[in-house]
N, C-alpha and C positions, 0 to 999 in steps of 0.2 A: 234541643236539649236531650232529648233520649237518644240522639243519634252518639252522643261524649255519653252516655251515660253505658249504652251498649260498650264501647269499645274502652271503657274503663276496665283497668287491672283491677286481680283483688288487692287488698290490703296483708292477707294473710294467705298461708298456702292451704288450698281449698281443701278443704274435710275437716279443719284441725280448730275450727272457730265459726262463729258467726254472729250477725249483726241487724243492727235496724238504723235509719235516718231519715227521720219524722218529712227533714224536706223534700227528699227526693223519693220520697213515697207516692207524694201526689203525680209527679209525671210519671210514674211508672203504673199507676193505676189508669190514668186518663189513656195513656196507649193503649193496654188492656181493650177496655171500654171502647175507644175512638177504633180498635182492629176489628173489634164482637159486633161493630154498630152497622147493621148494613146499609143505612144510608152516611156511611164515615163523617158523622159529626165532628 
């Protein structure tokens, strides 16, 4: 899932807006976390 999530376009051209989505927040925090984690949980 973060591997499609990375290589997603933006929706608008970058500087001119921005955005949140509540579902794809949690994979992208978990990667975070699962990168920072040194036993990669």
């Amino acid at each position: 899932m973060t591997d499609l999530l990375a290589k997603q376009k933006p929706f608008w051209e970058p500087g001119t807006a921005h955005g949140y989505h509540a579902v794809t927040f949690g994979w992208l925090a978990g990667e975070l976390i699962r990168r920072v984690d040194p036993k990669k949980r």
